[in-house]
C-alpha positions in Angstrom: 110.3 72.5 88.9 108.8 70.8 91.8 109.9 73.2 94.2 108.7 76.3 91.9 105.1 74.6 91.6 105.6 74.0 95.3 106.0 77.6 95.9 103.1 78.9 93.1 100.4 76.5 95.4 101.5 78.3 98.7 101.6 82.0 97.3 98.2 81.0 95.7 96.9 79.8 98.8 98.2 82.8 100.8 96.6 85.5 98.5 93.2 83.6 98.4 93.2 83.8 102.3 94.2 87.0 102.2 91.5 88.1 99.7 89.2 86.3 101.4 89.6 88.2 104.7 90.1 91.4 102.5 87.0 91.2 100.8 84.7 90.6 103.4 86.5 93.9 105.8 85.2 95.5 102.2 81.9 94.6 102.8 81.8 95.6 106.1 83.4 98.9 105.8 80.7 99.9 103.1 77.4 98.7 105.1 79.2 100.1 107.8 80.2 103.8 106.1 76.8 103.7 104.6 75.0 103.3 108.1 77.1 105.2 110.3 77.0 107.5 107.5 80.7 108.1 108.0 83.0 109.3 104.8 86.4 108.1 107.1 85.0 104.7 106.8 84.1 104.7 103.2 87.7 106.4 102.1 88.5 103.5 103.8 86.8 101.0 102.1 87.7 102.8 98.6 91.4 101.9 100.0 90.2 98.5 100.6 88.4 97.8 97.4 91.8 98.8 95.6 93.7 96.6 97.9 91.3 93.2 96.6 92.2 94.6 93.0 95.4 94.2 93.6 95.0 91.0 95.4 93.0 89.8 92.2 95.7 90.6 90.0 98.3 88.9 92.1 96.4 86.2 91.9 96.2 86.5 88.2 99.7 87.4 88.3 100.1 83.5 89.2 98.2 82.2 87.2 99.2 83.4 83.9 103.0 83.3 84.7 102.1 79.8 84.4 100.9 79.6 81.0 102.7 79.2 78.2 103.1 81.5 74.9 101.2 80.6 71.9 101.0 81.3 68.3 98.5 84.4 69.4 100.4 85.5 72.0 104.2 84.6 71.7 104.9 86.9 74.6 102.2 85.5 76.6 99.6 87.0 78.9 101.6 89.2 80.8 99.9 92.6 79.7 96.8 91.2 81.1 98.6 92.5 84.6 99.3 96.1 83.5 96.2 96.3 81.7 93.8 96.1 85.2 96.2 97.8 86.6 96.0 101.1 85.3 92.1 100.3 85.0 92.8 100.7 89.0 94.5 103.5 88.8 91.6 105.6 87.3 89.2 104.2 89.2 91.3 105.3 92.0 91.2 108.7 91.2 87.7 109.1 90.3 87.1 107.3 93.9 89.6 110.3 95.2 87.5 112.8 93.7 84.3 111.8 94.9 85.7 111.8 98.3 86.9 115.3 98.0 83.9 116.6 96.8 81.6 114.8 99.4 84.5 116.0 102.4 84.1 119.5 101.2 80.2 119.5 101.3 80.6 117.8 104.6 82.5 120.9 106.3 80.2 123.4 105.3 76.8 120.6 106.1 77.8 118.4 109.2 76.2 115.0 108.4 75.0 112.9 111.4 76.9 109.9 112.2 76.8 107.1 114.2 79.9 107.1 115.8 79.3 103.4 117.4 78.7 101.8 114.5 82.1 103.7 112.9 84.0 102.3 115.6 83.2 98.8 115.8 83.0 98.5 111.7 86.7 100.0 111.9 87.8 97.8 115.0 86.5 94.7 112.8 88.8 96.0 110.0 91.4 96.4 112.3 91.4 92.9 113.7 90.8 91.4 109.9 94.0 93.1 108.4 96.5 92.1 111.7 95.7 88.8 110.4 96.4 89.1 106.9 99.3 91.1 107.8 99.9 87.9 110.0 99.5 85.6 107.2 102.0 86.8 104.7 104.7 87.5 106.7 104.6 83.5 107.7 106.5 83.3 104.4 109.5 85.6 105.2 111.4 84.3 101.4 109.2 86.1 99.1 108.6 87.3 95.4 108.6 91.1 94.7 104.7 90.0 94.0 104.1 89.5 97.6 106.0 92.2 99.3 103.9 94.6 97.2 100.6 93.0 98.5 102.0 93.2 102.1 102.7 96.7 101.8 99.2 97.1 100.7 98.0 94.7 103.8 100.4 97.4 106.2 98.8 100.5 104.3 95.3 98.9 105.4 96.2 98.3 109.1 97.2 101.9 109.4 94.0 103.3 107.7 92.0 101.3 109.8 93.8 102.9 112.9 92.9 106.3 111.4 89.7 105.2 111.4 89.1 104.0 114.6 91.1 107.4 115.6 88.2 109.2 114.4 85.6 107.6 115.9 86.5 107.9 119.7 87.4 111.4 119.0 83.8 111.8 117.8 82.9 109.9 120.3 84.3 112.0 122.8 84.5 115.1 121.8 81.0 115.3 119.2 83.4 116.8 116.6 81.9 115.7 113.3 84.2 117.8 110.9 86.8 115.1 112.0 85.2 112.5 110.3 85.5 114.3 106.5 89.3 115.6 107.6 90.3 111.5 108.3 88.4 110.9 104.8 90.5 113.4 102.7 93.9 112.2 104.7 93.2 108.6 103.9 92.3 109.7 100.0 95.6 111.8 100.1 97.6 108.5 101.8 96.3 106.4 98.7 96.8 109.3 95.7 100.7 108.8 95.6 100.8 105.5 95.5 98.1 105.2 92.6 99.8 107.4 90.5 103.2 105.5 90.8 100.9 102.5 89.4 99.5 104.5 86.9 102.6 105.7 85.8 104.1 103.0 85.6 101.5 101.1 84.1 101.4 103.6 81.1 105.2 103.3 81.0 104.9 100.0 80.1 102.1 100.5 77.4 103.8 102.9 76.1 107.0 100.7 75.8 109.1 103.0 77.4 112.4 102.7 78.8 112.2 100.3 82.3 112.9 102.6 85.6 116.6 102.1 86.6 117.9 101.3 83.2 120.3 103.8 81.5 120.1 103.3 78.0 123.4 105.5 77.2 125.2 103.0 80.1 123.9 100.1 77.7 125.4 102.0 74.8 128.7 102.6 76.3 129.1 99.0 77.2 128.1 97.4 74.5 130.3 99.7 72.2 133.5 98.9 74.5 133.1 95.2 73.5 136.4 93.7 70.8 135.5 94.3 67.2 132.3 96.1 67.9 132.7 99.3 65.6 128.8 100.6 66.5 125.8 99.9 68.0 122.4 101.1 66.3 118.4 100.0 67.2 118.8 99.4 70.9 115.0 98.9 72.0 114.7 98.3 75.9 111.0 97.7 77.0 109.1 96.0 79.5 106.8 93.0 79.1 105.5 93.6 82.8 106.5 95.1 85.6 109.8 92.8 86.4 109.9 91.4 83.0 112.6 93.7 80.8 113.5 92.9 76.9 116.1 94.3 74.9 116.5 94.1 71.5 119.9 95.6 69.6 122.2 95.6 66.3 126.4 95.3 67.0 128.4 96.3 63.8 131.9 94.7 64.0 134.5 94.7 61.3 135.1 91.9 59.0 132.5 89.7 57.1 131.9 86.7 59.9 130.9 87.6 63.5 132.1 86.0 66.6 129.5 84.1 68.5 131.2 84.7 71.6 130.5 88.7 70.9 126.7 87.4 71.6 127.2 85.9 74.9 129.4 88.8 75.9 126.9 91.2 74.9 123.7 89.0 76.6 125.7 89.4 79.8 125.7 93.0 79.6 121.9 92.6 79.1 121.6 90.5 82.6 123.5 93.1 84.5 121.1 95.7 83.7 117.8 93.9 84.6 117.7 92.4 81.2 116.4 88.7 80.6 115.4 88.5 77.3 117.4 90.2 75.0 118.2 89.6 71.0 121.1 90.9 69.2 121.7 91.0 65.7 125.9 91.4 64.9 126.3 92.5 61.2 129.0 93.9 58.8 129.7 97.1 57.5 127.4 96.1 54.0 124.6 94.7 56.0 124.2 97.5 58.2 123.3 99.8 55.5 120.6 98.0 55.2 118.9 98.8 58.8 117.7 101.9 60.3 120.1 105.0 60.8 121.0 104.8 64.3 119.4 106.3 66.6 122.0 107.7 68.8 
């Protein structure tokens, strides 16, 4: 427990650092986009601004893993999580659709820019996500938590690059139209990744079945176990993203049911991604009582 806690105060410490930096490159890139009136830089900072989202809800993530279930809420807080996260997501694509709109107008209107400014704002960003790149991989032992936000950090470093890309090529060359083209790429880098949130986001609001899980699989294997005759109401759901629950009904023959059956069955459960899973054995007479299965 020590250890774990250990851990927690590190990770939390990490992200706030990282937030920190993120945030203020944020900042920057806005002024920055809105004085250099460049729409590369400001895709950009829409990529950053969903980047200290997801730092938040790390953070958050944290937090709340922490605190315990009550009476209110005997799952806990983990919906919290999914919840701003597809809250993201359509900001995200209302962001994506601005950007569109204001590249297209851009093509056929060239809009002055101050290419200095561009490039020393996107340098700055640059620099500020090498270091938070820098700082996370200090801790090579990981949760799947962190890796994410990494990823995220790395997505940053190379939109920055684009960026800065675009500015010395304007620079250079006085081709404004690159500045809108750089916007829209960055907005398209950013789309696929926000809808794999926002779908699985609504996955999990919707209860649906976990990616990776095969519920017939979970059918099979649960029906090949001794005495168990069939298997009726399997429910596999996810809490949060990471967090699977399974709920199911084994009929076996005879009036008294083998604990053992349970344990059997719970380790099925486990192999599939499973950790919290409930099963109900019953006879023939009180089966007729449930729901008609299902399969």
């Amino acid at each position: 427990m020590v250890h774990a806690h250990h851990h927690h105060e590190k990770t939390t410490e990490q992200l706030r650092t990282v937030l920190a930096v993120t945030g203020s490159v944020f900042l920057l890139e806005v002024f920055g986009g809105l004085v250099s009136g460049s729409l590369a830089l400001l895709s950009d900072a829409a990529h950053m601004f969903t980047d200290v989202v997801a730092l938040v809800l790390a953070l958050t993530a944290v937090h709340f893993s922490q605190r315990p279930a009550d009476q209110r809420r005997t799952y806990g807080y983990y919906r919290f999580e999914i919840l701003a996260a597809t809250f993201n997501a359509v900001l995200l694509f209302l962001v994506a659709l601005y950007i569109f709109y204001e590249a297209w107008q851009r093509f056929y209107t060239p809009h002055p820019l101050e290419s200095g400014w561009m490039l020393w704002v996107a340098v700055a960003g640059l620099m500020a996500n090498g270091i938070s790149l820098w700082i996370l991989q200090k801790d090579r032992v990981s949760s799947l938590n962190m890796r994410a936000v990494t990823l995220e950090v790395y997505s940053d470093l190379l939109g920055s690059v684009g960026v800065v890309a675009a500015a010395l090529i304007i620079m250079l060359t006085g081709w404004q139209w690159v500045d809108p083209l750089i916007g829209v790429l960055l907005s398209l880098w950013v789309l696929p990744r926000t809808w794999r949130i926002l779908d699985e986001s609504l996955n999990i609001l919707l209860e649906g079945v976990p990616p990776g899980i095969e519920i017939p699989q979970i059918y099979a294997e649960l029906g090949q176990l001794p005495d168990v005759e069939s298997v009726h109401d399997l429910h596999v759901w996810a809490l949060t993203s990471g967090h699977n629950a399974m709920t199911v009904h084994l009929v076996v023959g005879g009036d008294k049911a083998d604990l053992s059956l349970v344990k059997e069955a719970q380790k099925i459960a486990y192999a599939h991604g499973i950790e919290h899973a409930s099963i109900q054995v019953e006879s023939h007479d009180t089966a007729l009582l449930e729901t008609p299965p299902h399969n």
